[in-house]
C-alpha positions in Angstrom: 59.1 101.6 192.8 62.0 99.9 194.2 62.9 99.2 197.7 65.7 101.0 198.8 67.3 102.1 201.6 68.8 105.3 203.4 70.2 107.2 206.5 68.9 108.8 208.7 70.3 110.7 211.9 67.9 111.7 215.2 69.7 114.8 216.0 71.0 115.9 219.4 67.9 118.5 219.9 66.1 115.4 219.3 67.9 112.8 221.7 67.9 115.3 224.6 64.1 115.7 224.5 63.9 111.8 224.3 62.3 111.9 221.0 63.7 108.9 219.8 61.5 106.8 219.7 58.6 109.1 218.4 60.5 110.0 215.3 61.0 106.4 214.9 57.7 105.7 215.4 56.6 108.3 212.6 59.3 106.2 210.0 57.5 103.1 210.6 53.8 104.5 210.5 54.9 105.6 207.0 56.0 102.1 205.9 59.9 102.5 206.6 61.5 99.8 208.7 64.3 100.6 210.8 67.7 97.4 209.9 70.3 99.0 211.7 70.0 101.3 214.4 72.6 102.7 217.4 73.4 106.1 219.9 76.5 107.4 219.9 78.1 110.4 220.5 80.0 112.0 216.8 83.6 112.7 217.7 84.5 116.5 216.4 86.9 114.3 213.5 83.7 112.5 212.8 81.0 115.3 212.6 84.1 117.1 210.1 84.7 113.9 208.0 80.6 113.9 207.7 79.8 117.3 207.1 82.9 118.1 204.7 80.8 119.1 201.8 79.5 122.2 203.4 83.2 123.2 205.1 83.4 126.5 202.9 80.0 127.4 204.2 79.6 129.9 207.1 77.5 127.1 209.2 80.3 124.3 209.2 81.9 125.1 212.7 78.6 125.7 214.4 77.2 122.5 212.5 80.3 120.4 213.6 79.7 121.8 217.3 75.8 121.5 217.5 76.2 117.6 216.2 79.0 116.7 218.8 76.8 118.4 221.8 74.7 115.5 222.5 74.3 111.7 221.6 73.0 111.0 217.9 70.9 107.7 216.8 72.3 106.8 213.8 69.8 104.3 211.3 69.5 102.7 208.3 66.1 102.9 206.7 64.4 100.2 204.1 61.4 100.7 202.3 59.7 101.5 198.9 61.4 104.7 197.6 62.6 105.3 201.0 65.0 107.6 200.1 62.0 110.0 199.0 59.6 108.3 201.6 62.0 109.5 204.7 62.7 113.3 203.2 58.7 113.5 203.0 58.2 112.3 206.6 61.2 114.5 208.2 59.9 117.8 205.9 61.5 120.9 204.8 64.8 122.0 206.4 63.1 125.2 208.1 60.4 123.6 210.7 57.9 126.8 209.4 57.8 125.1 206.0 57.4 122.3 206.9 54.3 120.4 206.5 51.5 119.0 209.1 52.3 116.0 210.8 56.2 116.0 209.6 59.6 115.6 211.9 60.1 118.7 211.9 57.1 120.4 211.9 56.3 119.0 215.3 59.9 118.7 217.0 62.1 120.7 215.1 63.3 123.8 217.4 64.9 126.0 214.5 66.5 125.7 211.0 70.0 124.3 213.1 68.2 122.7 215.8 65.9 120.7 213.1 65.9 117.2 214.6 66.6 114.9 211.8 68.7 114.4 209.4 68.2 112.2 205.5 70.0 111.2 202.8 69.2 113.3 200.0 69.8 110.8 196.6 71.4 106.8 196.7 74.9 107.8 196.4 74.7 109.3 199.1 72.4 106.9 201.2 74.7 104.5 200.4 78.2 106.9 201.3 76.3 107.9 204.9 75.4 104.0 205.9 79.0 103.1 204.9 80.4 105.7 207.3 78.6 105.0 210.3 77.5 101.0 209.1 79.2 98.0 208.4 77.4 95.1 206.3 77.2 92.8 209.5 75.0 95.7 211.3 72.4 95.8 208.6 70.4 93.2 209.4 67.4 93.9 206.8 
């Protein structure tokens, strides 16, 4: 295994509970180490630009909406494998699949309202971090 890194987002559901900081705590119990990390609020042009590969799909609008409603933590993730490592800790999309002890098994409200969000392969890891990153806010 390699060490890698990927993106993850804290989700407004999350961030208006004031979950932060336990979801970030469950990255580093599993051996992921947060390089970058900041709150901000996704512009509607921003959650669009993100979220442009499901824009043919019924969700998009109510997607775009729910991820502009509230403040976001946007972070970079480093770690061995942590592309597969983070998607293991946050668990499957719907919270009632999702396994014991995961992200979304304890915060997750609904599918929607599922508290985090992961890069699913390194191309896109490394398309998310450059979206929301520069190099100088990486400090791994």
């Amino acid at each position: 295994m390699a060490v890698q890194r990927t993106f993850s987002i804290i989700k407004p559901d999350a961030t208006k509970r004031n979950l932060t900081g336990a979801i970030t705590a469950k990255f580093e119990e599993a051996g992921l180490r947060v390089v970058a990390s900041k709150r901000i609020r996704m512009t509607m042009e921003q959650a669009q630009t993100f979220y442009a590969v499901h824009k043919d799909r019924p969700f998009f609008g109510e997607l775009c909406e729910f991820m502009i409603s509230e403040p976001i933590v946007v972070q970079v993730l480093e770690g061995e494998d942590a592309i597969a490592k983070n998607r293991e800790v946050m668990g499957a999309t719907n919270p009632a699949d999702a396994a014991e002890g995961t992200i979304r098994k304890e915060f997750a409200l609904s599918i929607g309202e599922n508290s985090v969000h992961g890069s699913d392969g390194p191309d896109t890891a490394a398309e998310e971090i450059a979206y929301f990153f520069s190099g100088l806010e990486i400090v791994g």
